[in-house]
N, C-alpha and C positions, 0 to 999 in steps of 0.2 A: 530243761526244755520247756517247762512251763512257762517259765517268765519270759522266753524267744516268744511263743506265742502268744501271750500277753501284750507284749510290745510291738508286732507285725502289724496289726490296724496302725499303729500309731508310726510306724518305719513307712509304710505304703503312705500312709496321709503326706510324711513328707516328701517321699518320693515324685508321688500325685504334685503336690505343690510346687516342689523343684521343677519337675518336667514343663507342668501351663506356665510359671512363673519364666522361665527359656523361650515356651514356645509365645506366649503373650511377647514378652520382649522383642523376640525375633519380629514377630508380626509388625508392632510398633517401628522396630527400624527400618523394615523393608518401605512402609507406608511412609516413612518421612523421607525417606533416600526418593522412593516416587515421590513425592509431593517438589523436593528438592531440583529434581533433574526436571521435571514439568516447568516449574518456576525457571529455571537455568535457561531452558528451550525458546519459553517465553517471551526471554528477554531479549535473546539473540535473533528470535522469529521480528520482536521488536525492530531493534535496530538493522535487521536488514530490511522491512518495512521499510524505515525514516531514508534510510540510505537509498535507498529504492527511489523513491518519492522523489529525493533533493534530487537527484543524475536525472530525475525525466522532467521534474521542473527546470533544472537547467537549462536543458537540450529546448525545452520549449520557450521559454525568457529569450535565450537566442535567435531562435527561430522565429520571434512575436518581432526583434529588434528589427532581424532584417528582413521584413516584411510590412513593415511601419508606412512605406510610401506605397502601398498596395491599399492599405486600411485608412479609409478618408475617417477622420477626428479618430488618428491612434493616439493614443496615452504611452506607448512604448516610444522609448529613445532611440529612433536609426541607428543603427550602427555601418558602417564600410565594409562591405561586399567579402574582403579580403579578411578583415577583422574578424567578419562572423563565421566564415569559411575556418580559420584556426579556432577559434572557438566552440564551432560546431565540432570539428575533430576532439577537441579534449573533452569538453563533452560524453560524445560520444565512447570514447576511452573508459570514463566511469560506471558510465550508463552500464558499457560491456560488463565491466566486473560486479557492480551494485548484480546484475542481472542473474548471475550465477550465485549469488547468495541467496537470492529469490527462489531461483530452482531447489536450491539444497533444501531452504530452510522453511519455504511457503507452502501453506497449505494447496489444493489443486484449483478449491474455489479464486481463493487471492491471484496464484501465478496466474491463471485464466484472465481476470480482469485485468494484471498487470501488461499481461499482451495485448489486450485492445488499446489500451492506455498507449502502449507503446505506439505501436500500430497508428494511431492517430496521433502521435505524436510525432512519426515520421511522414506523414502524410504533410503536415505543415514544413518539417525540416525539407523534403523532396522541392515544394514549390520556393523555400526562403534559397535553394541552393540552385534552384533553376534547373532542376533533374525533369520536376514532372511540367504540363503544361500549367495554365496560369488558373485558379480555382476560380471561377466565374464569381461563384458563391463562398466569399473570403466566412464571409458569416457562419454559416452552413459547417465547414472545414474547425472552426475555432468551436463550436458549438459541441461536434463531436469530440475535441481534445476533452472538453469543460464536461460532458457527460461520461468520457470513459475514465476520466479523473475520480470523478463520482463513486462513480462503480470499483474502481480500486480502493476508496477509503471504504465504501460499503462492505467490501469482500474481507480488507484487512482486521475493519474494528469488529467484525464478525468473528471469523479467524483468532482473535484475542480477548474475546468476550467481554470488549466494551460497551460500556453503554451510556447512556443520553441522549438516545436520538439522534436523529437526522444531522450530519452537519454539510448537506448536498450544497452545493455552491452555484451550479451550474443554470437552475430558475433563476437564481440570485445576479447572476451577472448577466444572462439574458435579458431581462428585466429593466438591468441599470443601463444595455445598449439599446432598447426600447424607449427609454426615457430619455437619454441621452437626445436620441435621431428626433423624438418628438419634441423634444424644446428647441432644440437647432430648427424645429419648421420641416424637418426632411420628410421625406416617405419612411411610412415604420417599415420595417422589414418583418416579413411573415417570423412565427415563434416557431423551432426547433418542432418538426414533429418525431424524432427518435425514441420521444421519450421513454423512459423505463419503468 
């Protein structure tokens, strides 16, 4: 019985050790499984982003086409009334389903921006399909897409904690129709006051 008790510090010390050595480990796997599924989330949070992005760039590339003889010095290529009309429809087809990956996958800040985004994205598709009346203020209209566009990449690369700064686009291209109207000699048009 002596030597049971002689040996008990030393049974418990490995006992002790076994148990943390389990419980450390466990700890380590739970923390790399979350590390794992975070990074998994990420990615898929990603690509529904990009996916996102491309169906409402579409729908607006479209919608720029066939609005091109509304926009005096447009850069966009006409397209046929009929053309952009089936177009606009498939389109709009991805846009749908991109959309619902957004909901699942997007934070509340991003989905939020992605529906302004939208939102002024159909604002342009309404007038290119001859739903809404005619925007007086073509400028104004294009302005708001190029600002809530903004606002979605702000919302997203926040959402995925990138970083680098700004990469707002929407001074950038105001700016360059600024420049544009002032070499042609035209009347400037007033700058975007929405700003954010």
């Amino acid at each position: 019985m002596g030597t049971l008790l002689a040996q008990l510090p030393a049974l418990l010390g490995v006992l002790v050790g076994t148990l943390g050595t389990i419980l450390a480990t466990s700890l380590a796997d739970r923390a790399r499984w979350r590390r794992n599924q975070s990074t998994r989330w990420d990615e898929r949070r990603l690509d529904a982003y990009v996916e996102y992005a491309h169906a409402v760039k579409e729908s607006h590339a479209v919608a720029l086409r066939m609005t091109a003889d509304r926009r005096p010095k447009s850069h966009s290529h006409p397209i046929d009334r009929e053309a952009g009309l089936a177009k606009l429809a498939e389109t709009d087809a991805r846009r749908t389903i991109a959309w619902e990956n957004m909901l699942l996958l997007g934070d509340e800040a991003t989905v939020a921006a992605a529906r302004v985004w939208r939102d002024a994205v159909w604002q342009l598709e309404r007038l290119a399909r001859g739903i809404a009346d005619p925007e007086p203020d073509m400028a104004g209209v294009l302005s708001r897409v190029n600002e809530a566009r903004d606002g979605f990449y702000r919302a997203a690369r926040r959402s995925l904690a990138v970083r680098g700064g700004s990469v707002a686009q929407s001074a950038l291209l105001e700016q360059a129709l600024l420049d544009r109207a002032a070499a042609a000699g035209e009347a400037v048009p007033q700058p975007s006051r929405n700003r954010r």
